[in-house]
C-alpha positions, -999 to 999 in steps of 0.1 A, spaced: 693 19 -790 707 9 -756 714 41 -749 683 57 -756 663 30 -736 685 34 -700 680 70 -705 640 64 -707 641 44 -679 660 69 -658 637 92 -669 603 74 -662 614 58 -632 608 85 -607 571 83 -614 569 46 -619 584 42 -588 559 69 -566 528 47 -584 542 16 -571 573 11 -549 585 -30 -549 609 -23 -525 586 -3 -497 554 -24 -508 535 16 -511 514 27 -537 511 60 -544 533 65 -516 509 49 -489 514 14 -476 485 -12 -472 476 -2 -439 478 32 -442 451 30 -471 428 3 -450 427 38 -423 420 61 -454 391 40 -464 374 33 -434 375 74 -425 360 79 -454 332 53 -452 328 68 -417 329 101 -429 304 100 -460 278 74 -439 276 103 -414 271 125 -442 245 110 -454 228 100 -416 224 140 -413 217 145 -446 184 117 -441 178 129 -409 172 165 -421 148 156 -449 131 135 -426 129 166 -402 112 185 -430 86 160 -440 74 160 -405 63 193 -410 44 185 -447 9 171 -446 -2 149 -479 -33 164 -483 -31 196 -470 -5 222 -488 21 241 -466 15 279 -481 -29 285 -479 -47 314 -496 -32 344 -486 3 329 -482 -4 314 -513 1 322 -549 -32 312 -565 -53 327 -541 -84 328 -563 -94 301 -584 -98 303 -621 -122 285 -648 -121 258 -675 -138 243 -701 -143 210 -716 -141 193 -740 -107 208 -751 -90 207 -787 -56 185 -792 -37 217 -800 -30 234 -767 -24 267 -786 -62 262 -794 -94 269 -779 -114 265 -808 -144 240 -806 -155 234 -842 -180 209 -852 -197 197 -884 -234 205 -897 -260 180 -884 -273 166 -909 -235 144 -909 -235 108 -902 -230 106 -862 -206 77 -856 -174 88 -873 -172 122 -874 -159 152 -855 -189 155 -833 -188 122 -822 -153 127 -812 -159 154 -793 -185 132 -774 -165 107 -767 -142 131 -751 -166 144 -724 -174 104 -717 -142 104 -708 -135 132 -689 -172 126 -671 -168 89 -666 -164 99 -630 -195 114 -625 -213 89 -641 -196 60 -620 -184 75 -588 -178 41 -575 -143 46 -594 -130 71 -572 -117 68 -540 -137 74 -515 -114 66 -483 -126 75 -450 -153 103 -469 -187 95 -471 -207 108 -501 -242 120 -498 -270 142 -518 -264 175 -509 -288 204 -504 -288 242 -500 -300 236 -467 -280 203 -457 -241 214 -465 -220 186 -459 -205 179 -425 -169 170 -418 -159 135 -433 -186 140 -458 -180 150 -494 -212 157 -516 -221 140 -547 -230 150 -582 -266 144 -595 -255 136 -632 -295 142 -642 -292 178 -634 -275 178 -667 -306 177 -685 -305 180 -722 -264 178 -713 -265 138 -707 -249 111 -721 -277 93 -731 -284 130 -753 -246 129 -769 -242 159 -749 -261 175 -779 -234 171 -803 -248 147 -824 -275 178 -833 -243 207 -834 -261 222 -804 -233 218 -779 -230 212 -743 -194 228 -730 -187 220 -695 -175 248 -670 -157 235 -645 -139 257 -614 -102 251 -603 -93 237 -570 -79 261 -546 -77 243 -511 -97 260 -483 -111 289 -507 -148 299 -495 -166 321 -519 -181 355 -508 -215 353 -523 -233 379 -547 -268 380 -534 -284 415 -540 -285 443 -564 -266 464 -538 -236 436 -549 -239 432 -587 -205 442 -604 -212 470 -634 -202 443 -657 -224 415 -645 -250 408 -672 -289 414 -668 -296 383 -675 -276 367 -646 -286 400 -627 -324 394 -634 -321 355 -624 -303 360 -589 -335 385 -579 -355 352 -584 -340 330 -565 -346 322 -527 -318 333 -499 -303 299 -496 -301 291 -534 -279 328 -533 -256 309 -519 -237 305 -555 -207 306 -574 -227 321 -605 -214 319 -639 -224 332 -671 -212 323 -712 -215 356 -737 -204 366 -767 -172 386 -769 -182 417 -789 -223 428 -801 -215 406 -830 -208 370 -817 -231 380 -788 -257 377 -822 -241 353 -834 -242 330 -802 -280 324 -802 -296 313 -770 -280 298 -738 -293 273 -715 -275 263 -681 -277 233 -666 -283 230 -636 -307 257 -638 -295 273 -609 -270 284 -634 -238 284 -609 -217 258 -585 -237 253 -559 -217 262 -528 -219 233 -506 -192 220 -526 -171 245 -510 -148 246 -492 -124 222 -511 -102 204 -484 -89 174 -507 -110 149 -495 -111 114 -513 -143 108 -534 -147 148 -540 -156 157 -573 -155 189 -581 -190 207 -592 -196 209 -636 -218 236 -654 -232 225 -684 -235 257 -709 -261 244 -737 -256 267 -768 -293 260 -784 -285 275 -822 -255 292 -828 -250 303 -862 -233 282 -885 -204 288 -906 -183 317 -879 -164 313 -855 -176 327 -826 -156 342 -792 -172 332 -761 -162 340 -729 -172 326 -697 -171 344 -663 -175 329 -627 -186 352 -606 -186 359 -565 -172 384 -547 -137 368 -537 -130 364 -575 -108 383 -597 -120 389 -629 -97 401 -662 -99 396 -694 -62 400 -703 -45 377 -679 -75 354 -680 -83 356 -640 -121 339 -630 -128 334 -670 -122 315 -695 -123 323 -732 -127 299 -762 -143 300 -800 -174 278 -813 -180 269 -851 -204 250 -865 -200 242 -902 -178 255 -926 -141 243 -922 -116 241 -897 -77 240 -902 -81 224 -869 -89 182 -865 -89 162 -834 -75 124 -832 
């Protein structure tokens, strides 16, 4: 056993001894003092590191501004805004908006759900006093009084007509209201449609037929329209109301410059007696000249399906 244990030790003690040498007071073959001068070049070194490394970023922030984005419209990805709807379902695979028969108790069912989903997405525009307004100063705006700079333009929620609050947004008689609202692209100015000479093939009469009526500074519109998809749910979709009745975002809410207290213009599409028991397509175009419109990859539309009655594998919380 002796034996075995001295030669152990002569084996081991080559290493034990370059981890920590008693007799030449070094560790891992460096003395005290020559690990003090390790340390502090390396405090030196990495605190230098880091000084450039902070002084760079700050460099690069110089040239960022908060509100306004680096890469504009051209330079840009998203240089043409697209269009939304509320209220949305829970499933983000789904656009349909089903809702029950009216003659349903309104208080606990799925079309006062639905309401109380546009409160809160238009709480907002009903109290704009919760929004910060900053250095921006919010006014009535008019086709003929566009907002100066430092000004942002208010909403007039009783525009909405039949589309209020106090109205359940309709839902409370399954004749919805589905808000339109148009994406933020900062600095985008729309290239109005304002004579026949301009009307894309597609556009429909009716929108054609209701820009000939208005005057040359209500042209000044994004215009939008709500149809159905195919003959059949264009049948099936009944009448449509807009509100307001200029039937468009009016555009002295344009250009969009991030400005606190701006709130961004709503359409509310009143579908007066859809039938009841299909699902309907709808599709909804915005429509100027500076706006790309497809159908496949969804650019200046926006699709989704309406139901009234019948059942939905679909529920919202």
């Amino acid at each position: 056993m002796g034996v075995e244990r001295t030669e152990d030790f002569e084996t081991y003690y080559p290493y034990r001894k370059k981890l920590f040498d008693k007799e030449n007071k070094t560790m891992m073959g460096r003395d005290f003092e020559s690990w003090c001068k390790l340390s502090i070049f390396y405090v030196i070194f990495y605190s230098v590191l880091f000084a450039l490394f902070a002084i760079c970023m700050w460099v690069f922030f110089q040239t960022l501004d908060p509100r306004i984005p680096k890469c504009r419209m051209e330079k840009s990805l998203i240089t043409s805004p697209g269009l939304g709807f509320r209220p949305m379902p829970d499933d983000v695979e789904s656009t349909l908006i089903w809702l029950e028969s009216e003659n349903k108790t309104f208080g606990h069912s799925v079309n006062e759900k639905w309401s109380s989903r546009l409160d809160t997405f238009l709480d907002r525009y009903y109290a704009p006093g919760k929004e910060k307004k900053g250095s921006a100063t919010g006014r009535i705006c008019h086709y003929n009084d566009f907002p100066r700079i430092g000004e942002v333009c208010a909403f007039d929620v009783t525009l909405w007509g039949e589309c209020s609050k106090d109205n359940k947004y309709m839902y409370h008689k399954s004749t919805p209201c589905v808000f339109l609202k148009l994406n933020k692209v900062y600095g985008w100015i729309p290239h109005y449609i304002r004579h026949r000479g301009e009307f894309p093939p597609d556009m429909p009469k009716q929108l054609q037929h209701h820009i000939e009526t208005r005057n040359e500074a209500e042209k000044q519109t994004v215009w939008v329209s709500c149809e159905g998809e195919t003959p059949t749910d264009v049948e099936y979709l009944g009448p449509v109301k807009y509100y307001p009745n200029i039937q468009g975002f009016p555009g002295y809410y344009f250009p969009y410059v991030n400005s606190e207290g701006y709130l961004s213009p709503l359409v509310a599409v009143h579908f007066v007696q859809p039938k009841q028991g299909i699902v309907i397509n709808v599709e909804c175009k915005a429509w100027a000249k500076n706006i790309e419109r497809s159908r496949t990859h969804r650019l200046g539309s926006v699709h989704f399906e309406l139901m009234v009655g019948g059942h939905s594998q679909f529920s919202i919380q």
